[in-house]
C-alpha positions in Angstrom: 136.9 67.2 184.2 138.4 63.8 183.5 136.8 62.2 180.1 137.2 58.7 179.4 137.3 58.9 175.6 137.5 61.7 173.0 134.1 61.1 171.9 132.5 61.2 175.4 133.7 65.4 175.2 133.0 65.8 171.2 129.3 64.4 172.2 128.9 65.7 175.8 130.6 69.4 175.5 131.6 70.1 172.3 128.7 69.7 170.4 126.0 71.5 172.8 128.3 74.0 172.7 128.2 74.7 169.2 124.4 73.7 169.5 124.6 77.0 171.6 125.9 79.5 168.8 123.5 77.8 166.4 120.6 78.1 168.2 120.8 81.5 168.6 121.9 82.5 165.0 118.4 80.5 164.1 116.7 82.6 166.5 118.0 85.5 165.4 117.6 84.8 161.7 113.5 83.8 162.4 113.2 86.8 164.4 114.7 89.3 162.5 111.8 90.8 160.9 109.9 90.4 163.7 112.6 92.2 166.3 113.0 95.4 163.9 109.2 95.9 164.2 108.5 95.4 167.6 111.6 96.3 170.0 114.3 98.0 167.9 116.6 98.6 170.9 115.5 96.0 173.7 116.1 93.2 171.0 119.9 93.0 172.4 119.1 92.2 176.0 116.4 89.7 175.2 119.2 87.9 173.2 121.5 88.3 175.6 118.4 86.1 177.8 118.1 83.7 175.2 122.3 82.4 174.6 122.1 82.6 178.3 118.9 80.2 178.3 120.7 78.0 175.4 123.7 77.8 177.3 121.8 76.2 180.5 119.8 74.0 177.9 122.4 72.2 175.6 125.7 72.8 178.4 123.4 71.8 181.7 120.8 69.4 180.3 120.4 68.1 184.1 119.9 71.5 185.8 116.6 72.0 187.4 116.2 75.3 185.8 117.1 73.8 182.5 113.6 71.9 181.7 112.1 73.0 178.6 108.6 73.6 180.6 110.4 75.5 183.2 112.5 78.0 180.4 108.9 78.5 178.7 106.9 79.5 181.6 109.3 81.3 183.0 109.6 83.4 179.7 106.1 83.9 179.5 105.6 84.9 183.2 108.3 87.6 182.9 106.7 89.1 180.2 103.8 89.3 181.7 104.8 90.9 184.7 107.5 93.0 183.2 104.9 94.6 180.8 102.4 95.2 184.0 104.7 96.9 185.6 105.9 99.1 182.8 102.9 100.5 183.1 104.0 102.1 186.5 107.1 103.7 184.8 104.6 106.9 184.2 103.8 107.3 187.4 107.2 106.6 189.2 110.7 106.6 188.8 112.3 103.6 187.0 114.5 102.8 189.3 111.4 101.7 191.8 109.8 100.5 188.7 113.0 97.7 188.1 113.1 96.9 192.1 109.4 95.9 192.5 109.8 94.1 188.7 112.4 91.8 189.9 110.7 91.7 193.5 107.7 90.5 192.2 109.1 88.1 189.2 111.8 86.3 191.6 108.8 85.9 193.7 106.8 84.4 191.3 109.0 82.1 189.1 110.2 80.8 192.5 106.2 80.5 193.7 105.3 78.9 190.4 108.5 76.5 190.1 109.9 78.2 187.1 113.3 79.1 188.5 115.2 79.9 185.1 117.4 82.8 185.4 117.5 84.3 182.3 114.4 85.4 182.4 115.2 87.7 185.0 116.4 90.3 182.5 113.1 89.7 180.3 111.5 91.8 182.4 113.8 94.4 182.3 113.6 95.2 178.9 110.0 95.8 179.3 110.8 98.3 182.3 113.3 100.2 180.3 111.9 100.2 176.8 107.9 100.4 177.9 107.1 97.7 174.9 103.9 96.5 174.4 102.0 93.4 173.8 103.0 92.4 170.8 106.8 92.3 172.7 105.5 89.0 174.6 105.0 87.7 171.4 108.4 87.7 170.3 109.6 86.5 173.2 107.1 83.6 173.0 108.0 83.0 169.7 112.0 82.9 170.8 111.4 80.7 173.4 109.2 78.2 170.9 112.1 78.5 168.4 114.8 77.5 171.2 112.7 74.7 173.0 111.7 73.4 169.6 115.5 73.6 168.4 116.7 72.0 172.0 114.6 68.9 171.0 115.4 68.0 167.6 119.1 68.7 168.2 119.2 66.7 171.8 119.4 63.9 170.1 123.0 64.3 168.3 124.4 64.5 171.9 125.1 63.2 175.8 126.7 59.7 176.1 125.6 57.5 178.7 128.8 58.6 181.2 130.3 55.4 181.7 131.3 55.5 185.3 134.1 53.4 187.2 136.9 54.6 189.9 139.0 57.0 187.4 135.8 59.1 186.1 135.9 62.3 188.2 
């Protein structure tokens, strides 16, 4: 992508992407105490959601699945529904357990207009580890932490793009 100055790409790519890596490690740090309580093992893959979810944030501010009240809602719907149907986990296999979890959480984040794609593996970890409630609050809590952190730092980037013929 063709940049017209140096500080457009300091402001408009490098700087969300270090926003990234920070908001993570401030995740992390908050949760820490928290994650070694709750979900000693799953705590992995629900990072892994949330860099994915601060990557669409800070790198694709513009992105439909990238508005804070879409990220939020959709982390608090796949908890939901991923620790409904861990419950089912005793009854049958796992593997029918994660089909009808994804089933029924693509078909409600698409139903309720909270299309954000990370949160697809939110459910997941409550298939696989069969947490419990006190799980959603720590991914409540994450998702808090990186909306609030996507606010207060949104302001340090994304020049006005200053079209004209040789912007690409």
């Amino acid at each position: 992508m063709y940049y017209k100055n140096h500080e457009e790409f300091i402001r408009n790519k490098m700087i969300p992407a270090l926003f990234v890596g920070i908001t993570i490690a401030i995740t992390i740090f908050l949760l820490h105490y928290f994650y070694n309580l709750v979900i000693p093992i799953a705590r992995f893959i629900i990072f892994g959601s949330f860099a994915s979810s601060a990557f669409l944030l800070f790198m694709e501010p513009e992105n439909k699945s990238s508005k804070l009240m879409t990220f939020i809602r959709s982390y608090i719907i796949a908890g939901i529904i991923g620790l409904i149907v861990s419950l089912l986990t005793y009854y049958i296999n796992i593997y029918y357990s994660v089909t009808i979890v994804e089933f029924i959480l693509a078909l409600a984040l698409v139903s309720l207009r909270a299309e954000h794609p990370p949160a697809m593996g939110i459910d997941l970890v409550y298939v696989i580890e069969k947490l419990n409630i006190y799980s959603i609050i720590f991914v409540v809590l994450g998702a808090l932490i990186i909306a609030s952190l996507d606010k207060i730092l949104e302001k340090f980037v994304y020049i006005e793009r200053r079209f004209d013929k040789n912007y690409k």
